[in-house]
N, C-alpha and C positions, 0 to 999 in steps of 0.2 A: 541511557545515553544522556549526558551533562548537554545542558539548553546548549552549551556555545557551540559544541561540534553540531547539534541539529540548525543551529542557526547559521553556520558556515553550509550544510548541505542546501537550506534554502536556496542561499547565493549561489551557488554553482548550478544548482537545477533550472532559476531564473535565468542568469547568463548562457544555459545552456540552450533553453527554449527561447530565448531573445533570437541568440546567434542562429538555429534552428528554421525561425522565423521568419529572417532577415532570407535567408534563401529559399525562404516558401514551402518551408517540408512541415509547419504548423496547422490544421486543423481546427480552428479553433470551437466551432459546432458542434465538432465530436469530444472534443475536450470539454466541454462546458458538459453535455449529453453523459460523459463518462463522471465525470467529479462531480457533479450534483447530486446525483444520488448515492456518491459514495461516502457526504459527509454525514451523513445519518449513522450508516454503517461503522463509520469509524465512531463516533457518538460512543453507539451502541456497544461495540467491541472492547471499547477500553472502560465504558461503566463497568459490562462485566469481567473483565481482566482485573477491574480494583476490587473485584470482590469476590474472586477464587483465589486459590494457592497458588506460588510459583511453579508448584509439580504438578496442578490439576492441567494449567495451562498449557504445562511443556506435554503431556501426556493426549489433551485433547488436539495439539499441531502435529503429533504423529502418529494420531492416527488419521489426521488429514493428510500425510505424508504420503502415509500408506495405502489409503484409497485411491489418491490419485494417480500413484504408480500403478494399481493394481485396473484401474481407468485405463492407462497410456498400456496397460501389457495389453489389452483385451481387445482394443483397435486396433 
């Protein structure tokens, strides 16, 4: 995805959670709580994403795909 349209999604997500906020549906404890530990993650996901194939990557998302339906059939 080209930086501009990721940087147009920024703004929308920002105005979203602004507007969001403004009428108190915002959390911000649990947002902080949820994205801190996920900047690691993301780190770490895209080190190794620059360092397999495009087919290793699309192969190891489904069969994440697939577990987890096979997850949601089993509850």
């Amino acid at each position: 995805m080209p930086a501009g349209r990721l940087a147009k999604l920024a703004v929308i997500a920002a105005i979203a959670a602004a507007t969001h906020g403004l009428y108190g549906n915002v959390d911000v404890a649990k947002g902080v709580l949820v994205g801190l530990p996920a900047v690691p993650g993301v780190l770490a996901g895209t080190a190794l994403q620059q360092r397999l194939s495009g087919r290793a990557v699309s192969l190891m998302f489904s069969v994440l795909l697939v577990v987890i339906a096979i997850e949601l059939l089993v509850e």
